[in-house]
N, C-alpha and C positions, 0 to 999 in steps of 0.2 A: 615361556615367552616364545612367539614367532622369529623365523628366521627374518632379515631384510635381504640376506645375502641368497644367491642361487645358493642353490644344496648340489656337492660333487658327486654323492653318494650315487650307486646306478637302480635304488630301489623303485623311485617315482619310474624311470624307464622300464624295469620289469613291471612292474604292476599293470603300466599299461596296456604292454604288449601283451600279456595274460588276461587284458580285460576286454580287449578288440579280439583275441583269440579266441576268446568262451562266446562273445557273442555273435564274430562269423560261425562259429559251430552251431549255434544255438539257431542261425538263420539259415543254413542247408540242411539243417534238420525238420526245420518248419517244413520246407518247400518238398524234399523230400516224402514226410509222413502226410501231404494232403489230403492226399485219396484221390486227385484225379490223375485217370488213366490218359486222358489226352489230352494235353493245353490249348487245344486250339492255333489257330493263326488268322490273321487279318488279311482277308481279298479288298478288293477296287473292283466292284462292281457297277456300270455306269455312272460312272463320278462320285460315288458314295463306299466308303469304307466301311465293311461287314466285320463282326467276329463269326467265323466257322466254326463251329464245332467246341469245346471245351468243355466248364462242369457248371458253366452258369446257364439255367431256366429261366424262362420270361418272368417265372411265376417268382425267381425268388428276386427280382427289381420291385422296389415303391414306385408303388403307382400315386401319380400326385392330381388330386383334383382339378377338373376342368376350371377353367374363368368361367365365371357366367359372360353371355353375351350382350345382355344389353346392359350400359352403364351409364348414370343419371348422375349427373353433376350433382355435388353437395348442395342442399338448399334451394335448389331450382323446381321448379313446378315443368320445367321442360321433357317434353318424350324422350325416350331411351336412345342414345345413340347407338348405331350398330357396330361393332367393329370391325 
């Protein structure tokens, strides 16, 4: 049967701490074994903010298909609006 009482014991507190401790280890060791050799950083280039440099490729973003341009109201027999 469950306790209703807190529990005094200091076990719930170690467990914790051992489980936030495994998993900051576990996330600079990510960051650490990447593979990239230079992170990059962000310019301000005429009012638009760039990434320079880093290990991301044009090629490896999704490219998401165009909109078509002309669009014809549902059930209308009317010419294609431009947009």
């Amino acid at each position: 049967m469950t306790r209703l009482t807190p529990t005094t014991s200091a076990f719930p507190l170690v467990t914790g701490i051992v489980a936030a401790a495994a998993l900051s280890g576990a996330a600079v060791l990510a960051v650490l074994n990447s593979g990239c050799d230079e992170p990059g950083a962000y310019r301000s280039n005429d009012g638009v903010v760039e990434l320079i440099g880093g290990c991301l490729k044009s090629d490896d973003l999704p490219v998401s298909p165009r909109h078509p341009t002309d669009v014809r109201p549902l059930g209308s027999n009317e010419p294609a609006m431009e947009r």
